[in-house]
VEXDREN-2710 file (C-alpha; in Angstrom, 1 decimal):
% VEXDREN-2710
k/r/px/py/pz
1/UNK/23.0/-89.0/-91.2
2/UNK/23.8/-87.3/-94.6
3/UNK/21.1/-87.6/-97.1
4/UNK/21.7/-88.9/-100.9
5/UNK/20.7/-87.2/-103.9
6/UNK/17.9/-89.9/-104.9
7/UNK/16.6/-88.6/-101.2
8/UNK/16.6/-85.0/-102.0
9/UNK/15.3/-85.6/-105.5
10/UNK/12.6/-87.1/-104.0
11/UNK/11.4/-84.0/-102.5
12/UNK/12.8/-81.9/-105.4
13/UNK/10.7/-84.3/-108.3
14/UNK/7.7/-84.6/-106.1
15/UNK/7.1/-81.0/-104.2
16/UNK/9.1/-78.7/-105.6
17/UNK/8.5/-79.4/-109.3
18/UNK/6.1/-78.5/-111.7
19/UNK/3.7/-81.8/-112.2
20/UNK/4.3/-83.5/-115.5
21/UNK/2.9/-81.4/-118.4
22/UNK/2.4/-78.5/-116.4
23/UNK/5.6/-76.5/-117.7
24/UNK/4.0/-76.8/-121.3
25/UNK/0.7/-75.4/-120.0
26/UNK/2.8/-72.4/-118.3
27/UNK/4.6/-72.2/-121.2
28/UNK/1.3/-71.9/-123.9
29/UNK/-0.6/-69.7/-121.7
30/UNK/2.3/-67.3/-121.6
31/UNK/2.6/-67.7/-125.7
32/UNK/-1.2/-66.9/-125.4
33/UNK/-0.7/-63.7/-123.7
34/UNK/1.8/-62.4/-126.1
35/UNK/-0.3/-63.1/-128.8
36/UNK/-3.0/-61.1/-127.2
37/UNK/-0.3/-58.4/-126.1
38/UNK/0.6/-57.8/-129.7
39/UNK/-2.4/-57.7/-131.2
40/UNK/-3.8/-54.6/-128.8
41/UNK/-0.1/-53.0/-129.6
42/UNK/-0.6/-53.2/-133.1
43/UNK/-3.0/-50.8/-132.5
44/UNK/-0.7/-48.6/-130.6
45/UNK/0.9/-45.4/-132.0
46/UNK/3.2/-45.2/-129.5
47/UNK/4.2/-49.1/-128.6
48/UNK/6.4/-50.7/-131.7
49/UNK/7.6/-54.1/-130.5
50/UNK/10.2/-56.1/-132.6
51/UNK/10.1/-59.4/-130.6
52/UNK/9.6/-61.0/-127.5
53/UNK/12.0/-64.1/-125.2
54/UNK/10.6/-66.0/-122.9
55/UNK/12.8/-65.9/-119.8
56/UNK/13.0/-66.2/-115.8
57/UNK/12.6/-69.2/-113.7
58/UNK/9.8/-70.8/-116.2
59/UNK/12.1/-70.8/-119.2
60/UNK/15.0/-72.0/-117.1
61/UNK/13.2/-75.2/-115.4
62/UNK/14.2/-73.4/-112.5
63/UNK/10.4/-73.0/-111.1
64/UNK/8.8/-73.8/-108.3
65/UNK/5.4/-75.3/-107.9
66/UNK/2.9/-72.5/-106.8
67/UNK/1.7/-73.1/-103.0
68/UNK/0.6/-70.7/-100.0
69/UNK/0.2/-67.8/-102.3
70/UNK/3.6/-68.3/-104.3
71/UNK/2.9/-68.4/-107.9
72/UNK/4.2/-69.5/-110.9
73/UNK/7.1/-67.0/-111.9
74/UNK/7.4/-65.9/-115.9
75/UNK/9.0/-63.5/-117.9
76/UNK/8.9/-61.5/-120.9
77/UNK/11.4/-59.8/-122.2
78/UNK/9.9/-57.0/-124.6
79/UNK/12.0/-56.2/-127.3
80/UNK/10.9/-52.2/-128.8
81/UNK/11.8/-50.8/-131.9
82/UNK/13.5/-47.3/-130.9
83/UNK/12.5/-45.5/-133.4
84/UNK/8.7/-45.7/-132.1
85/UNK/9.6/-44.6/-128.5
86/UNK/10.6/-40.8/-127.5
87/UNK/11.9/-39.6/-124.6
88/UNK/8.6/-38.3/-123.2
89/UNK/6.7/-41.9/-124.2
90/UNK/10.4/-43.6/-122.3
91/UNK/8.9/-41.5/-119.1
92/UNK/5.3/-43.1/-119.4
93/UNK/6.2/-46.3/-120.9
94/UNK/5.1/-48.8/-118.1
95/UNK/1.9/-47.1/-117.3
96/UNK/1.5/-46.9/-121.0
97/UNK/2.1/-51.7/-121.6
98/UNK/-0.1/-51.6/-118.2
99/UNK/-3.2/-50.0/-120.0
100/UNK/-2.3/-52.2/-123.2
101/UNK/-2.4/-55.1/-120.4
102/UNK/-6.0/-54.4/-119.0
103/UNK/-7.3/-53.5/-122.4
104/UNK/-5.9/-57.1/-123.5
105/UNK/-7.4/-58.4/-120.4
106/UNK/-10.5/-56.2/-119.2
107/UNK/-11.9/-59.1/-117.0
108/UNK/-8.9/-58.6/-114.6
109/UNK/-9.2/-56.4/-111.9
110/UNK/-7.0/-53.2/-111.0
111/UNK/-4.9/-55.3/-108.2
112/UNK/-4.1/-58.0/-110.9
113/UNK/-1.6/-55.5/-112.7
114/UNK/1.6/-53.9/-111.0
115/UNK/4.2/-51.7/-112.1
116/UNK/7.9/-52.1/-111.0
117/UNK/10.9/-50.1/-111.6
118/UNK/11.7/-52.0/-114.7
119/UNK/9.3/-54.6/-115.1
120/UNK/5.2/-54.8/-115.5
121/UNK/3.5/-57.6/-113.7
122/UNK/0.0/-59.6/-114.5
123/UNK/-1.3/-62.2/-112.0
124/UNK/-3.5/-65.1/-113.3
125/UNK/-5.1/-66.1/-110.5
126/UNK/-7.0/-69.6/-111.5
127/UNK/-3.5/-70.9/-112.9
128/UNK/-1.2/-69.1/-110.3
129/UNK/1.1/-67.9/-112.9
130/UNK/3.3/-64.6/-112.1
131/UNK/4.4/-63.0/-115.3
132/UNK/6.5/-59.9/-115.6
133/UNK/6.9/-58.3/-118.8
134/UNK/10.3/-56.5/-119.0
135/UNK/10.9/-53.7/-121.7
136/UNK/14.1/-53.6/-123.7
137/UNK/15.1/-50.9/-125.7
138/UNK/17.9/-53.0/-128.7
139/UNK/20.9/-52.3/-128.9
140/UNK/22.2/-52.2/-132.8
141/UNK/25.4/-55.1/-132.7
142/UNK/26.4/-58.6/-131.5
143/UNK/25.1/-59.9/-128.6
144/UNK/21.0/-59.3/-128.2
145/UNK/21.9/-56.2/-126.0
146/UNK/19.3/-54.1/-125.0
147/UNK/18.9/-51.4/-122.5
148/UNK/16.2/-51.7/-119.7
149/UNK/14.7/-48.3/-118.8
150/UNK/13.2/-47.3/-115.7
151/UNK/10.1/-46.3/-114.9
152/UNK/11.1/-44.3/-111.8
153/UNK/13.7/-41.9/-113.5
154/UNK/16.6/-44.3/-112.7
155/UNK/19.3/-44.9/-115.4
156/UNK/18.7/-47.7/-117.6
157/UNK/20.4/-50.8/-117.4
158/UNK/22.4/-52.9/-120.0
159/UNK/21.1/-56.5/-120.4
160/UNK/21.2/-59.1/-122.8
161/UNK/18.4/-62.2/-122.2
162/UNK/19.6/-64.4/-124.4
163/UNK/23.4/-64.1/-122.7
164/UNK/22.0/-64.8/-119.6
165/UNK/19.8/-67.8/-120.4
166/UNK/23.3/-68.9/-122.3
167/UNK/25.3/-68.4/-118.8
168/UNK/22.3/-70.5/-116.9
169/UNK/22.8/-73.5/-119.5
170/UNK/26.8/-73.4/-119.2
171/UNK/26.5/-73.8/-115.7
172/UNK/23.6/-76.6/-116.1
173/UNK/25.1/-78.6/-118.6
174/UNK/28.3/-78.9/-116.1
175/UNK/26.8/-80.3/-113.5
176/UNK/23.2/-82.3/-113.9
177/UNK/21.7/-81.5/-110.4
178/UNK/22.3/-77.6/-110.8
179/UNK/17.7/-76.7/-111.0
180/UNK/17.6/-79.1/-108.3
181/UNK/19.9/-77.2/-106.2
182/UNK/18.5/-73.9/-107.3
183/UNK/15.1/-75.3/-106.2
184/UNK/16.0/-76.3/-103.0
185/UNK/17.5/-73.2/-102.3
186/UNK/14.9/-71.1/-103.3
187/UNK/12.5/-73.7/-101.5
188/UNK/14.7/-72.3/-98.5
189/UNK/14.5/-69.1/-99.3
190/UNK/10.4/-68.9/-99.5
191/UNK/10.2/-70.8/-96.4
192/UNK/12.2/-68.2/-94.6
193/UNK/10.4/-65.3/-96.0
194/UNK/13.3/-64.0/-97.8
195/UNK/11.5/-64.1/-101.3
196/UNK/11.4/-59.6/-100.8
197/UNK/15.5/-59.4/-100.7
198/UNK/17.2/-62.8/-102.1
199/UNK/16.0/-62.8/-105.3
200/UNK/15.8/-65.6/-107.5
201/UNK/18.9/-64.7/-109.7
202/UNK/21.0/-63.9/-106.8
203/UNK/20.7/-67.5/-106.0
204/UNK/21.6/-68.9/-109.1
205/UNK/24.4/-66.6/-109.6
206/UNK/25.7/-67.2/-105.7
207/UNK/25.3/-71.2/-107.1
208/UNK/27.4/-70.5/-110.0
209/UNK/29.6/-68.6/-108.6
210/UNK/30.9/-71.4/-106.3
211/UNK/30.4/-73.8/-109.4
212/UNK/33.2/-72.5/-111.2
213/UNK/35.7/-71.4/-108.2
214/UNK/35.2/-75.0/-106.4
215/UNK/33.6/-77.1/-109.1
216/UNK/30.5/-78.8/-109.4
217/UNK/29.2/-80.3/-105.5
218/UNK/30.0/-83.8/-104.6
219/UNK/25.8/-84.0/-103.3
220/UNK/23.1/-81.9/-103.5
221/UNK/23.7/-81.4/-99.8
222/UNK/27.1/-80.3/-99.9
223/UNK/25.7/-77.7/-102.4
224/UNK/23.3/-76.7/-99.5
225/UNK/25.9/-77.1/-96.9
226/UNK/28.5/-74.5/-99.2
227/UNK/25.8/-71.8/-100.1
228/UNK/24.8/-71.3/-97.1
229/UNK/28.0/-71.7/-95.6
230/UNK/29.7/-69.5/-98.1
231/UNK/26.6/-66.4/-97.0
232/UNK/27.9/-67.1/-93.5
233/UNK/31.9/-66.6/-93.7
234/UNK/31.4/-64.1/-96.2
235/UNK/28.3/-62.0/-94.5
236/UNK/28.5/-61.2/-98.3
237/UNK/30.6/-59.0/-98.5
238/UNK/33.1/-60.6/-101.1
239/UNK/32.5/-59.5/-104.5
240/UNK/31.2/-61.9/-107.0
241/UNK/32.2/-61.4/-110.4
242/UNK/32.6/-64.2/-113.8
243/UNK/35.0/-64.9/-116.3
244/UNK/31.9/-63.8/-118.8
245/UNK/32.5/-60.0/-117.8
246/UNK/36.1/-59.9/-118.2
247/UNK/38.8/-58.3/-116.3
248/UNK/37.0/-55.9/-113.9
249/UNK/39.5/-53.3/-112.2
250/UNK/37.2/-51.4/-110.0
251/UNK/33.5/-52.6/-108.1
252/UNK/30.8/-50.5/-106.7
253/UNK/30.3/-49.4/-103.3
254/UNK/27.5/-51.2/-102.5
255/UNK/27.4/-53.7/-99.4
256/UNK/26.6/-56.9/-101.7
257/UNK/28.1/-57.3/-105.0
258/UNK/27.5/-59.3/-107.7
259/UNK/28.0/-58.4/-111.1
260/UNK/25.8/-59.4/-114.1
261/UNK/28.0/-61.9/-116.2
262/UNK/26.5/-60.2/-118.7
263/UNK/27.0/-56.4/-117.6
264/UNK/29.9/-56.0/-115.5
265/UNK/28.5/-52.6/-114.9
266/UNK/25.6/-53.9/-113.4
267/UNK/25.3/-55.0/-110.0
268/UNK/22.2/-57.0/-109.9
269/UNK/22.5/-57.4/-105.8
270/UNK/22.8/-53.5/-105.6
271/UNK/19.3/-53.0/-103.7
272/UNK/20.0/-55.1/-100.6
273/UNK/20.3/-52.9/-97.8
274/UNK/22.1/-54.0/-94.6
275/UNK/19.5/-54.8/-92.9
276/UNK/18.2/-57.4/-95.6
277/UNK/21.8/-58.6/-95.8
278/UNK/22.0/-59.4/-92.0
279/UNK/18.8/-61.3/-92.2
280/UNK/20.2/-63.7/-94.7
281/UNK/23.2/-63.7/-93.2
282/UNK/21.8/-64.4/-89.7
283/UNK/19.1/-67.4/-91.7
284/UNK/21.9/-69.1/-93.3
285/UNK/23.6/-69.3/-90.6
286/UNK/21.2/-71.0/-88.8
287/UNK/20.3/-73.3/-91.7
288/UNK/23.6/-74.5/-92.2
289/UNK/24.1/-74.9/-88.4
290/UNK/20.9/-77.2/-88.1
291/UNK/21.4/-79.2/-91.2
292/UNK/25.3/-79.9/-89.9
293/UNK/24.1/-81.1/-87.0
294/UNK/21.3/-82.9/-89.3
295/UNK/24.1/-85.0/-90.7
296/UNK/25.9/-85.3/-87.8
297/UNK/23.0/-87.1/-85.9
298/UNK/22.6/-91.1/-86.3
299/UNK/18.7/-91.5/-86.3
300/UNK/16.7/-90.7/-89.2
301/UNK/13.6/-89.7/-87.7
302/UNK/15.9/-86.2/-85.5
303/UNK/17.5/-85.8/-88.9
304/UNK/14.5/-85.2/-90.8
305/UNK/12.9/-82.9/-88.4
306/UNK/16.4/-81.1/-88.1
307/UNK/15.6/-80.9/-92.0
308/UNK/12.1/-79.4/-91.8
309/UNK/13.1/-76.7/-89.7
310/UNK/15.2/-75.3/-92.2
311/UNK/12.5/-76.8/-95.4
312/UNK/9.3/-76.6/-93.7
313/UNK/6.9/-80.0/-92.6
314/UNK/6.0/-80.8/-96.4
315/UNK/9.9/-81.8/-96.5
316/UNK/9.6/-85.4/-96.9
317/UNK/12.1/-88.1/-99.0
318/UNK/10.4/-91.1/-99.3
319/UNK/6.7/-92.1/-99.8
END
């Protein structure tokens, strides 16, 4: 038996969700820590910042509710005046936010704070919010560019946040059930242990991808059925670019691309290897194979087990 949208809601409004109120909560405590952030960079010779945008899954109502050691994802894009950052203080910049961090927070332990290629990380453990702080050098002209070093000696990346969020809402306002999708989907994801490789903005731009070259799904199933469908035929190995980046001639090498609507030059799927590729492949195949035969099957009670093997047992749609 297929299953409706009010039937996937349910498990989307009541699971998957943030509870009522609780976005706002996520949403001061991170205004909190950037007013605690800038007030120990103030202080800073080195660290000039000239604003900060809330982004990520938080600010796109994209989020999941935190469970089984999945938090509450958040980010922060840091916006730094150039002309207070050399190239030496470029090299040392993460490690340099990371000890603003635990001076802002000196009740946190060591293992709260991480440092990624490009972003910095802070856990808060009694809330279970995530939040990545994300440097951007500005870029003087139209657009909010800004260019994303590394902290590993990789080249930095062109981005523009507010473009992105921009591309996000395009795609939301054209079809109403697009966060529920993503949710589901990255619901899937988590509960197949593919949070390390299929990152949440793959997903969404895999969603929206298939959003504007088949238009908006006829169910919230059928936009399960397709993604994971469209990972199977293609083993993802087609090239996914936008209208937003224009007419693109040449792509990278790379087994998986996707191109930042934003940055054509940007390949935001570039660090999938093959063997995290064949794992998605090989779990979305499965997926859609179970919920086909899901809503091929006549009794509801095989259909919704069919359904938590591919959701996990908390996958209810009804009280």
């Amino acid at each position: 038996m297929e299953l409706t949208d009010t039937q996937l809601s349910y498990f989307v409004d009541n699971c998957l969700k943030l509870p009522k109120g609780k976005r706002k909560e996520f949403l001061g405590q991170v205004d909190n820590l950037i007013e605690v952030f800038s007030c120990k960079a103030a202080a800073d010779p080195v660290i000039n910042i000239k604003k900060f945008l809330k982004t990520g899954s938080l600010r796109k109502g994209t989020v999941l509710r935190p469970r089984a050691g999945l938090g509450v994802d958040a980010d922060i894009a840091v916006f730094l005046n150039t002309q207070g950052v050399s190239k030496f203080d470029l090299a040392s910049l993460h490690a340099r936010i990371r000890r603003l961090l635990r001076a802002a927070y000196p009740q946190k332990k060591d293992g709260d704070f991480t440092i990624q290629p490009r972003t910095l990380g802070i856990v808060f453990r009694v809330s279970g919010m995530e939040v990545d702080l994300v440097p951007i050098l500005p870029i003087d002209g139209p657009g909010d560019y800004g260019w994303q070093p590394s902290s590993q000696g990789e080249d930095p990346v062109k981005t523009s946040v507010t473009k992105q969020l921009e591309f996000i809402r395009t795609r939301k306002e054209a079809y109403v059930r697009f966060t529920a999708l993503v949710r589901l989907l990255k619901h899937w994801r988590n509960h197949q242990e593919l949070d390390d490789s299929l990152r949440s903005f793959t997903i969404e731009l895999i969603v929206s991808h298939l959003q504007d070259t088949e238009g908006a799904p006829t169910s919230l199933e059928e936009g399960i059925l397709r993604f994971l469908l469209y990972i199977a035929q293609t083993r993802l190995t087609a090239p996914i670019v936008f209208a937003e980046c224009g007419k693109v001639s040449t792509f990278p090498k790379d087994r998986i691309v996707i191109l930042d609507p934003v940055n054509a030059a940007n390949n935001v799927a570039r660090r999938l290897t093959d063997a995290d590729c064949d794992e998605i492949v090989t779990k979305a195949t499965d997926a859609w194979e179970t919920i086909t035969a899901a809503r091929n099957n006549n009794y509801k009670g095989e259909t919704l087990e069919l359904w938590k093997g591919v959701l996990g047992r908390s996958f209810v749609i009804e009280e």
